[in-house]
mmCIF file as Biopython writes it, N, C-alpha, C and O atoms, coordinates in Angstrom:
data_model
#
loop_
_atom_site.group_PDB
_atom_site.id
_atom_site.type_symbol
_atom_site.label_atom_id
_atom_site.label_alt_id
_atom_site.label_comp_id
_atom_site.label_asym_id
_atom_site.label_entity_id
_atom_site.label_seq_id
_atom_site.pdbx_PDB_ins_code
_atom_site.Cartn_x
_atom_site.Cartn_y
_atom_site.Cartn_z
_atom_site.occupancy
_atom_site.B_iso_or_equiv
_atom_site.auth_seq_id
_atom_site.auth_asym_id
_atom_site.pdbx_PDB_model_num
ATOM 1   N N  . UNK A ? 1  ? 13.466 20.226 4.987   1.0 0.0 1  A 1 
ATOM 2   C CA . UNK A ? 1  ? 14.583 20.924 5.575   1.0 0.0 1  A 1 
ATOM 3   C C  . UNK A ? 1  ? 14.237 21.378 6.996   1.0 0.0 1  A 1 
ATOM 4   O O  . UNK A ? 1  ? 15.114 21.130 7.825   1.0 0.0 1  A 1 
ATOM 5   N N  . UNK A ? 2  ? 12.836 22.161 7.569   1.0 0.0 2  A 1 
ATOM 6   C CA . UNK A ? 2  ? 12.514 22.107 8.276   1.0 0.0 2  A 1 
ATOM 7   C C  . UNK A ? 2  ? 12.381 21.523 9.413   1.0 0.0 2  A 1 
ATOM 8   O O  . UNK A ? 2  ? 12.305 22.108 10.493  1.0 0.0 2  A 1 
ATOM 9   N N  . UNK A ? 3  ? 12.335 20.000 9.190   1.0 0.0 3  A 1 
ATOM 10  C CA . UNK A ? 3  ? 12.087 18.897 9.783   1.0 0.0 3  A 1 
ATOM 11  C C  . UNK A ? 3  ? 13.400 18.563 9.969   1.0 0.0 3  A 1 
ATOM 12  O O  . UNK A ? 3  ? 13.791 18.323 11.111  1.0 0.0 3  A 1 
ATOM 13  N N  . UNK A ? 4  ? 13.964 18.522 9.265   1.0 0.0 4  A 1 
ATOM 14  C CA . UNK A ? 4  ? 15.977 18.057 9.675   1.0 0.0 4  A 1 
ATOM 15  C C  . UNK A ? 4  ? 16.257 18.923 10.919  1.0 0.0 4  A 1 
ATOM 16  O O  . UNK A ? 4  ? 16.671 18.520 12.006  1.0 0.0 4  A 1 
ATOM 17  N N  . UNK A ? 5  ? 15.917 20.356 10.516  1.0 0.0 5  A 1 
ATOM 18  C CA . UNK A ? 5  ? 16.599 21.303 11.372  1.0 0.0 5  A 1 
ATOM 19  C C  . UNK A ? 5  ? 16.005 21.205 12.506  1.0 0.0 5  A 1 
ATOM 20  O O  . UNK A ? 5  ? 16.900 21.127 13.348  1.0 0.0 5  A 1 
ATOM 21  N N  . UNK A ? 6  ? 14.712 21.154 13.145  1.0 0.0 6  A 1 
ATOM 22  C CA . UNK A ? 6  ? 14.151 21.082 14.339  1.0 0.0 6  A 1 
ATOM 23  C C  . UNK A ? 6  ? 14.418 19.738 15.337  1.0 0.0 6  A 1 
ATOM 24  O O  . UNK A ? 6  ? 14.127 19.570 16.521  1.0 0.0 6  A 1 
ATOM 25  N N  . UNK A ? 7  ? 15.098 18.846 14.353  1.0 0.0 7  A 1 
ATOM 26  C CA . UNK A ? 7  ? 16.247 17.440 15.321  1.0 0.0 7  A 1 
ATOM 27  C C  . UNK A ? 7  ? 17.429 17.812 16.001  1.0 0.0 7  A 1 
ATOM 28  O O  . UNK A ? 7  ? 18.048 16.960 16.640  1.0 0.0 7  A 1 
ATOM 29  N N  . UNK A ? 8  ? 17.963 19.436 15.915  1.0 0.0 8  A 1 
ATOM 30  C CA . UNK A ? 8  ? 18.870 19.543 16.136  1.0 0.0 8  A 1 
ATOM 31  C C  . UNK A ? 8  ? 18.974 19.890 17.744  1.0 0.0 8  A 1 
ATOM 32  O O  . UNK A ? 8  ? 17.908 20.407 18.079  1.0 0.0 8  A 1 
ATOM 33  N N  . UNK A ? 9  ? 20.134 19.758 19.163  1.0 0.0 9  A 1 
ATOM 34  C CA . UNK A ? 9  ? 19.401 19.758 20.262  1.0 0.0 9  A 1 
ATOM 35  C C  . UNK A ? 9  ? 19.792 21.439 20.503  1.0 0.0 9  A 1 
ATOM 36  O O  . UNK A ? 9  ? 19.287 21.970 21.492  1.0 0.0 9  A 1 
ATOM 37  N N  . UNK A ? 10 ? 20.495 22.096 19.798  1.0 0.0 10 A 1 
ATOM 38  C CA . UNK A ? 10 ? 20.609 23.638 19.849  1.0 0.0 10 A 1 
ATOM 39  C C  . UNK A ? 10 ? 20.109 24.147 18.926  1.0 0.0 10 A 1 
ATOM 40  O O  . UNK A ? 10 ? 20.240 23.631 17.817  1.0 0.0 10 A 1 
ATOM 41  N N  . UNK A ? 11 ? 19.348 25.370 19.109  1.0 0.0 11 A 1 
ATOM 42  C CA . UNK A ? 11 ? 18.234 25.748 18.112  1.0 0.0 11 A 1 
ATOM 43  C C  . UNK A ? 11 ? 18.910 27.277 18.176  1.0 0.0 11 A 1 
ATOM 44  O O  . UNK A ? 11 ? 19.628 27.554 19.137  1.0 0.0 11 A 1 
ATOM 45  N N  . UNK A ? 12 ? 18.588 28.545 16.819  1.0 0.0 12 A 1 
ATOM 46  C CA . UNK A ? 12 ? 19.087 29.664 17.227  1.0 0.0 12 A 1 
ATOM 47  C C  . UNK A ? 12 ? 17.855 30.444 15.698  1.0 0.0 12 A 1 
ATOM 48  O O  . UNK A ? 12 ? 17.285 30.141 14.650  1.0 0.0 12 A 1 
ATOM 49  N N  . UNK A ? 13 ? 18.077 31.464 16.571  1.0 0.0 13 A 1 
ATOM 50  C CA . UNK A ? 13 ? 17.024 32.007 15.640  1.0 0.0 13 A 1 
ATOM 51  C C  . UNK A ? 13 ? 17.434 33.598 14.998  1.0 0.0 13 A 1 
ATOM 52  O O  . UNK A ? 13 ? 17.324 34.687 15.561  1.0 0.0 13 A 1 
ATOM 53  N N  . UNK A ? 14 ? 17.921 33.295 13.668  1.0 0.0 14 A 1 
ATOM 54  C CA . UNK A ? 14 ? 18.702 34.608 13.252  1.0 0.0 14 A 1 
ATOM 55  C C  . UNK A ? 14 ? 17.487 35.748 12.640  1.0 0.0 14 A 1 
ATOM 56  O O  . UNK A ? 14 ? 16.614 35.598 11.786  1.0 0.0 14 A 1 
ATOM 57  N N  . UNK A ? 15 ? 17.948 37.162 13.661  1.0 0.0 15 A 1 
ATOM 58  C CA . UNK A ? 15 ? 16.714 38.029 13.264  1.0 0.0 15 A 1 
ATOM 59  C C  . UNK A ? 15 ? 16.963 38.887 11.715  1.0 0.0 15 A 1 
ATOM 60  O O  . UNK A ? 15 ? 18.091 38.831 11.226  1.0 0.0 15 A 1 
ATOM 61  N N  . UNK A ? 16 ? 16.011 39.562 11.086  1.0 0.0 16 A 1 
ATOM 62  C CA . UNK A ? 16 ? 16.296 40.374 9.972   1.0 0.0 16 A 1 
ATOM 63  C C  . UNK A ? 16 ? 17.806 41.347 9.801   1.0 0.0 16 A 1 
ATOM 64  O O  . UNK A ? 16 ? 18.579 41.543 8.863   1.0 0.0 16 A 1 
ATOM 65  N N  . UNK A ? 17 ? 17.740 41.795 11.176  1.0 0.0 17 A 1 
ATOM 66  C CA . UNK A ? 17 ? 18.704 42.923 11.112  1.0 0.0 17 A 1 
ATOM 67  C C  . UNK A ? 17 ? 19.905 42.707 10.967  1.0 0.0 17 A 1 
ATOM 68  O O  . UNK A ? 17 ? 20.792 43.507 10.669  1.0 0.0 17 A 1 
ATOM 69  N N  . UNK A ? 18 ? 19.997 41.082 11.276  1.0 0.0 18 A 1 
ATOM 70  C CA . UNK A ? 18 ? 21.785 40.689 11.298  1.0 0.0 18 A 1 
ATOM 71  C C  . UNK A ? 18 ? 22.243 40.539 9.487   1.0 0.0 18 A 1 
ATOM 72  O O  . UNK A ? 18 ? 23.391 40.661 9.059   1.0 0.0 18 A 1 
ATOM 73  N N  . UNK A ? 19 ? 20.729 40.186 8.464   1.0 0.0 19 A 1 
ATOM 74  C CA . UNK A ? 19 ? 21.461 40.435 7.427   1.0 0.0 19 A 1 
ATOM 75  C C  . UNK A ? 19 ? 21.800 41.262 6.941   1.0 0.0 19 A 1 
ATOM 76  O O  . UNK A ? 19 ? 22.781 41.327 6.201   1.0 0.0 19 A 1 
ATOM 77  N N  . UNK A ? 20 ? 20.605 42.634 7.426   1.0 0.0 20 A 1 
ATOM 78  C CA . UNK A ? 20 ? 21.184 43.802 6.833   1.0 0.0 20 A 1 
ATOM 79  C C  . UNK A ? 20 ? 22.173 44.692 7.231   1.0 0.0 20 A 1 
ATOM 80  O O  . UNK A ? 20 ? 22.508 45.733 6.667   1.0 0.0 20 A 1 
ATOM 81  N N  . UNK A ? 21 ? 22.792 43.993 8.664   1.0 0.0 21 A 1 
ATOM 82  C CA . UNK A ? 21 ? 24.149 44.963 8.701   1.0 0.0 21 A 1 
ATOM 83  C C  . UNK A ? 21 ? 25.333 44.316 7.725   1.0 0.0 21 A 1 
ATOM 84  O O  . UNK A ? 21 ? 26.264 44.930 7.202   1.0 0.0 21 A 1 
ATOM 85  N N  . UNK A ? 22 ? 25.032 42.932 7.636   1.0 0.0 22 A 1 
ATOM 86  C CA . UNK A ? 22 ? 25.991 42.396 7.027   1.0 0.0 22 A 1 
ATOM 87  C C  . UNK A ? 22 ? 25.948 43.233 5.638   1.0 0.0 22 A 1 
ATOM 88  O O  . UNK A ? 22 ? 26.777 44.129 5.477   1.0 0.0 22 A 1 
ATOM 89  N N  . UNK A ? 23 ? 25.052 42.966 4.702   1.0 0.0 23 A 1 
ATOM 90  C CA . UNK A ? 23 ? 24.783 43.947 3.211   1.0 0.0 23 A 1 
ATOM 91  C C  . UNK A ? 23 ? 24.950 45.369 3.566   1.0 0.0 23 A 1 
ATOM 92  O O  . UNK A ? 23 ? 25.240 46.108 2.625   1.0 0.0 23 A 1 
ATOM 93  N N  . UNK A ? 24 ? 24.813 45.954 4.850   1.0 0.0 24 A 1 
ATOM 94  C CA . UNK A ? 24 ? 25.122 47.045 4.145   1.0 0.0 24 A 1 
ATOM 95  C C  . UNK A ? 24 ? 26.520 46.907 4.807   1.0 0.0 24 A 1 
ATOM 96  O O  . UNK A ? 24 ? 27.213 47.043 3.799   1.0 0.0 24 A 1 
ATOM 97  N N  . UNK A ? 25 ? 27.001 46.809 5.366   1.0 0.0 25 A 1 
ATOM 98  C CA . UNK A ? 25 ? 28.420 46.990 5.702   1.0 0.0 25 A 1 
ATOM 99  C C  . UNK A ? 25 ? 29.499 46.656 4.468   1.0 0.0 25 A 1 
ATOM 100 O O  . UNK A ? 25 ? 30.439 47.363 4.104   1.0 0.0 25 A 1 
ATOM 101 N N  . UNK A ? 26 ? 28.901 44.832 3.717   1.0 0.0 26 A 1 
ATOM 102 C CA . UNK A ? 26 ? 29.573 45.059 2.319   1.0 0.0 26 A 1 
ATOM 103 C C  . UNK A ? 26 ? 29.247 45.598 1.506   1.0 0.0 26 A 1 
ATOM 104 O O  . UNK A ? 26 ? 29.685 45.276 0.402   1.0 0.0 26 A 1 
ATOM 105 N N  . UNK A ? 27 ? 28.464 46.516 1.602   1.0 0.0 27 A 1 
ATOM 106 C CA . UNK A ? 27 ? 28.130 47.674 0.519   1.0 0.0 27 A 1 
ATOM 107 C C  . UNK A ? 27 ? 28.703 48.927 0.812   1.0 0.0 27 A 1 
ATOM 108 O O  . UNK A ? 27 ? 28.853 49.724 -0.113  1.0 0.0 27 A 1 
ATOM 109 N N  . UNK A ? 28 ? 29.127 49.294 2.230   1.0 0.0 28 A 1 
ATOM 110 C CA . UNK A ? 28 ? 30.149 50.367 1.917   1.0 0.0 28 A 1 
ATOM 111 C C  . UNK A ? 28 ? 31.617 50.045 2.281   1.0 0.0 28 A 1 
ATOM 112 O O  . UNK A ? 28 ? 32.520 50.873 2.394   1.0 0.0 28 A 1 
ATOM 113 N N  . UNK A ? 29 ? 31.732 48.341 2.492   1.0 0.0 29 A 1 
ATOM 114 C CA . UNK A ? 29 ? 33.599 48.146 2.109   1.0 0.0 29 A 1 
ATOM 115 C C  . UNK A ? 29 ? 33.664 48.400 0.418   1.0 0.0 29 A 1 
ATOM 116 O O  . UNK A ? 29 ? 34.422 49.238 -0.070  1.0 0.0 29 A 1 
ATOM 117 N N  . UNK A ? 30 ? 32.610 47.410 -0.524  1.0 0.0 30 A 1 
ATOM 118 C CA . UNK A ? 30 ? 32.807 47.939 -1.379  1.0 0.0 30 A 1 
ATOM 119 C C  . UNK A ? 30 ? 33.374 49.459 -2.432  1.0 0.0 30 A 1 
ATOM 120 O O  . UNK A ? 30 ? 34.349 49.653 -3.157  1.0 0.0 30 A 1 
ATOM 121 N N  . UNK A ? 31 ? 32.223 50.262 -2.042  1.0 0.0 31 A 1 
ATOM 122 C CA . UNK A ? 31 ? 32.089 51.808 -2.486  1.0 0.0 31 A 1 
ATOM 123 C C  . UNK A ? 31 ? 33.013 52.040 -1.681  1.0 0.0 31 A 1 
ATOM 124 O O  . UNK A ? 31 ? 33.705 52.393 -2.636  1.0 0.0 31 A 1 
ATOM 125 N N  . UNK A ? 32 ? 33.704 52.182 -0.803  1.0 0.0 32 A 1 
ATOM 126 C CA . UNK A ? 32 ? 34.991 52.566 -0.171  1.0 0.0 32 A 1 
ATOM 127 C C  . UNK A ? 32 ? 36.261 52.358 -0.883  1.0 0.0 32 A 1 
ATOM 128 O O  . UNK A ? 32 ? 37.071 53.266 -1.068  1.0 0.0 32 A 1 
ATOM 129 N N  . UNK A ? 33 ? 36.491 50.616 -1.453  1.0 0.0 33 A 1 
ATOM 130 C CA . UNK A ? 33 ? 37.540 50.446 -2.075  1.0 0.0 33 A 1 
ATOM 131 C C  . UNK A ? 33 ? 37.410 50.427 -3.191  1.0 0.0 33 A 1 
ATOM 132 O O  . UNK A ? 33 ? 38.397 49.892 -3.697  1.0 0.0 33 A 1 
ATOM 133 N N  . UNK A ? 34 ? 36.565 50.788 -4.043  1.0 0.0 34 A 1 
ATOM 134 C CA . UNK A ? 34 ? 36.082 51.036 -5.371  1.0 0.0 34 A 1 
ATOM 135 C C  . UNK A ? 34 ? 36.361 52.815 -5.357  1.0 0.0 34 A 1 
ATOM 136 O O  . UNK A ? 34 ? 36.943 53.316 -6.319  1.0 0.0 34 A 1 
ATOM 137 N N  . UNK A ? 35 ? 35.985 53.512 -4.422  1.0 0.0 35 A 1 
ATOM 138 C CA . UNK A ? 35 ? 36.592 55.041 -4.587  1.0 0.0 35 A 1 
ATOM 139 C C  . UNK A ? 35 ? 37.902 55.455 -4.279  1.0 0.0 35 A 1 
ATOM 140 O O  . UNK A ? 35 ? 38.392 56.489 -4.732  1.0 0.0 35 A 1 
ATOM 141 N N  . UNK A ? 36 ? 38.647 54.461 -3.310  1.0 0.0 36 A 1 
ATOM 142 C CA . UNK A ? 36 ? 39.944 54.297 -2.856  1.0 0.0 36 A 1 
ATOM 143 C C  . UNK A ? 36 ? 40.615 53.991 -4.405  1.0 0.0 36 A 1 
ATOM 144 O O  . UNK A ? 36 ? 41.193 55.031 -4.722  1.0 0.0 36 A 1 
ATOM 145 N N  . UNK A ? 37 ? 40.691 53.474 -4.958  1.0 0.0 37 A 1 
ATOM 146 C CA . UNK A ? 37 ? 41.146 53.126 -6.604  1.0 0.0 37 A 1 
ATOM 147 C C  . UNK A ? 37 ? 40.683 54.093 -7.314  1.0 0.0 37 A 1 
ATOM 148 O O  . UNK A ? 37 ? 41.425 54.315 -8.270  1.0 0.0 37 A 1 
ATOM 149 N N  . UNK A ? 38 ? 39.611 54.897 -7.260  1.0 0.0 38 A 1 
ATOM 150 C CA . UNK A ? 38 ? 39.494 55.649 -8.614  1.0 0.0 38 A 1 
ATOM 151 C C  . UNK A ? 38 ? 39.918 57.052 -8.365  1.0 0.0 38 A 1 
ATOM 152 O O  . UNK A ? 38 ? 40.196 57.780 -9.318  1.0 0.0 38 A 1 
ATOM 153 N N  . UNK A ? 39 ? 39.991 57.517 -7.003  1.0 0.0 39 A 1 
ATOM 154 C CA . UNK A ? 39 ? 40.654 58.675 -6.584  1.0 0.0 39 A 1 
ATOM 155 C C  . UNK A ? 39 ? 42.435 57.984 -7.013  1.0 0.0 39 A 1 
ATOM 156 O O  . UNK A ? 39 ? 42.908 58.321 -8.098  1.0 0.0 39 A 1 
ATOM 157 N N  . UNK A ? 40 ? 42.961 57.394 -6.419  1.0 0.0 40 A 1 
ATOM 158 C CA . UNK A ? 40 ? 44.226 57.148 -6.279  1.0 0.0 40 A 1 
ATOM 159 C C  . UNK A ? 40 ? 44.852 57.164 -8.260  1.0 0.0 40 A 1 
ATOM 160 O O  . UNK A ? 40 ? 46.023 57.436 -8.528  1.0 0.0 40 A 1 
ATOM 161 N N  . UNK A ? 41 ? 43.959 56.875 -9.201  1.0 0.0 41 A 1 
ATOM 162 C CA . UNK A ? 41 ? 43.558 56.329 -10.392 1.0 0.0 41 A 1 
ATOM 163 C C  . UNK A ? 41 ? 43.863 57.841 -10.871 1.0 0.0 41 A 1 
ATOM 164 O O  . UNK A ? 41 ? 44.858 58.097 -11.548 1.0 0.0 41 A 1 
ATOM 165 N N  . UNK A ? 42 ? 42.471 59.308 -10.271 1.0 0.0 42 A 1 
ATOM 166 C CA . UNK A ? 42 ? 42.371 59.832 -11.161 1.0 0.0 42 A 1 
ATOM 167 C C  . UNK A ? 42 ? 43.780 61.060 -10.770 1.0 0.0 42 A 1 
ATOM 168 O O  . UNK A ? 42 ? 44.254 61.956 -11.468 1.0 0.0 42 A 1 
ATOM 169 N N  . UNK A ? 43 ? 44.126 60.599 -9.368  1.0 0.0 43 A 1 
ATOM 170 C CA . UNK A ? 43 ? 45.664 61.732 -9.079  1.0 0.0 43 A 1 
ATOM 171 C C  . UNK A ? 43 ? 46.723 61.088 -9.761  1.0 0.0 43 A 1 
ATOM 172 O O  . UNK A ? 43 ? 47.730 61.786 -9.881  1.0 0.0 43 A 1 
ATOM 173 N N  . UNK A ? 44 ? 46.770 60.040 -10.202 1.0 0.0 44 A 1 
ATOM 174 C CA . UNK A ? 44 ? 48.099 59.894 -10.320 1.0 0.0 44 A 1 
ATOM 175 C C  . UNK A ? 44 ? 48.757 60.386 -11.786 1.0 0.0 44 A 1 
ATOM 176 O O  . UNK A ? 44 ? 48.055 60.432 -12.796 1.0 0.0 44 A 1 
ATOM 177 N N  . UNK A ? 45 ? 49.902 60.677 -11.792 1.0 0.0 45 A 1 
ATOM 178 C CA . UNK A ? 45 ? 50.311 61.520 -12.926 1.0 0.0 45 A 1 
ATOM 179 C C  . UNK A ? 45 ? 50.747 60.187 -14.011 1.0 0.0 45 A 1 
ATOM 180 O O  . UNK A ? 45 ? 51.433 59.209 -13.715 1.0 0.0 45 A 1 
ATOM 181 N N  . UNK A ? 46 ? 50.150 60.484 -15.258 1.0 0.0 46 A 1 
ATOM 182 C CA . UNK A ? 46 ? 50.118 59.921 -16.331 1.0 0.0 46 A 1 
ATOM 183 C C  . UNK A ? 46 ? 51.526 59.853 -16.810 1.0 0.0 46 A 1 
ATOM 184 O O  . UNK A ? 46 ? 52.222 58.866 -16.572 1.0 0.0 46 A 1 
ATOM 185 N N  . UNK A ? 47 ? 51.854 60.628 -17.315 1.0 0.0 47 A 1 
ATOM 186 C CA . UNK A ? 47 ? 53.530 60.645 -17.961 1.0 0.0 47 A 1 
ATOM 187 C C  . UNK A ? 47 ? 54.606 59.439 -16.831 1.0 0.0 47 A 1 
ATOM 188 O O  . UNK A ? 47 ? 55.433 58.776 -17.456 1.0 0.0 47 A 1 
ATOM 189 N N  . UNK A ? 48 ? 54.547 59.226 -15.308 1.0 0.0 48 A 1 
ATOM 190 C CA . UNK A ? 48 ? 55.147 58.058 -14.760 1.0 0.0 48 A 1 
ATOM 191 C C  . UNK A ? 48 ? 54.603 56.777 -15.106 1.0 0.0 48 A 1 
ATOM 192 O O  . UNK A ? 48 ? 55.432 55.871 -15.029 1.0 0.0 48 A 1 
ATOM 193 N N  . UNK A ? 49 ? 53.361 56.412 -15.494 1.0 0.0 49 A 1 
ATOM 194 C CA . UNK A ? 49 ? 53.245 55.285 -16.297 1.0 0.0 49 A 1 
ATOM 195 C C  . UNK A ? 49 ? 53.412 55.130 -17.333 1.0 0.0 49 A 1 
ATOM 196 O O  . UNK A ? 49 ? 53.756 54.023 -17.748 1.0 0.0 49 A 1 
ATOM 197 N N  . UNK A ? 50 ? 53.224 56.233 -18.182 1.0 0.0 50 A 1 
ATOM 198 C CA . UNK A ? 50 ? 53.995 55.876 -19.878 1.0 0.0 50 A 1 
ATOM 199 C C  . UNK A ? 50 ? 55.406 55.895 -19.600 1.0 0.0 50 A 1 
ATOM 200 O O  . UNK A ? 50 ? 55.880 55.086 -20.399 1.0 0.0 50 A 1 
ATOM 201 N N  . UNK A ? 51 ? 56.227 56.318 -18.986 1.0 0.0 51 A 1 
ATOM 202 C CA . UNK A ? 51 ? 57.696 56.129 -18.869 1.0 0.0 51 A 1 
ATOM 203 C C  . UNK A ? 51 ? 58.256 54.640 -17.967 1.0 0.0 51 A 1 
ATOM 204 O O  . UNK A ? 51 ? 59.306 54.047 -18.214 1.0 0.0 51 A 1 
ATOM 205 N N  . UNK A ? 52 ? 57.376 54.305 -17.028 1.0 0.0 52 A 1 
ATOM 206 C CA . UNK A ? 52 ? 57.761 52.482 -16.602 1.0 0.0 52 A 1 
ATOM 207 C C  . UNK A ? 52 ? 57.027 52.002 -17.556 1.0 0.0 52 A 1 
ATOM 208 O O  . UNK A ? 52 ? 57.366 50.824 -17.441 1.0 0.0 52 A 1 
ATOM 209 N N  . UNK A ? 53 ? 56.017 52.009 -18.712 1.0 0.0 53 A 1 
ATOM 210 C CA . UNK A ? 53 ? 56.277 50.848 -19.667 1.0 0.0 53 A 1 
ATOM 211 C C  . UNK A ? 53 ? 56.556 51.034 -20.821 1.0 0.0 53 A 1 
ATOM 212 O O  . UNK A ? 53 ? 56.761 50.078 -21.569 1.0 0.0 53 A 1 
#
């Protein structure tokens, strides 16, 4: 694989840090819209969903 990639005539060299903004950034879209649902989840009044179904 090595050898494939060094034929190529543009070369780029990705450092550590670019993966970890990526992980953590989807680690707090996650926990963001995972608490966005369970707040919205734990206000909402019960008796309007037993009455729409």
């Amino acid at each position: 694989m090595n050898t494939w990639l060094k034929k190529f005539a543009y070369q780029t060299d990705i450092q550590w840090w670019v993966f970890a903004i990526a992980a953590i950034l989807s680690v707090t879209i996650a926990f963001a819209t995972i608490s966005f649902q369970s707040i919205k989840a734990a206000l909402m009044n019960p008796i309007q969903s037993l009455k729409t179904e």
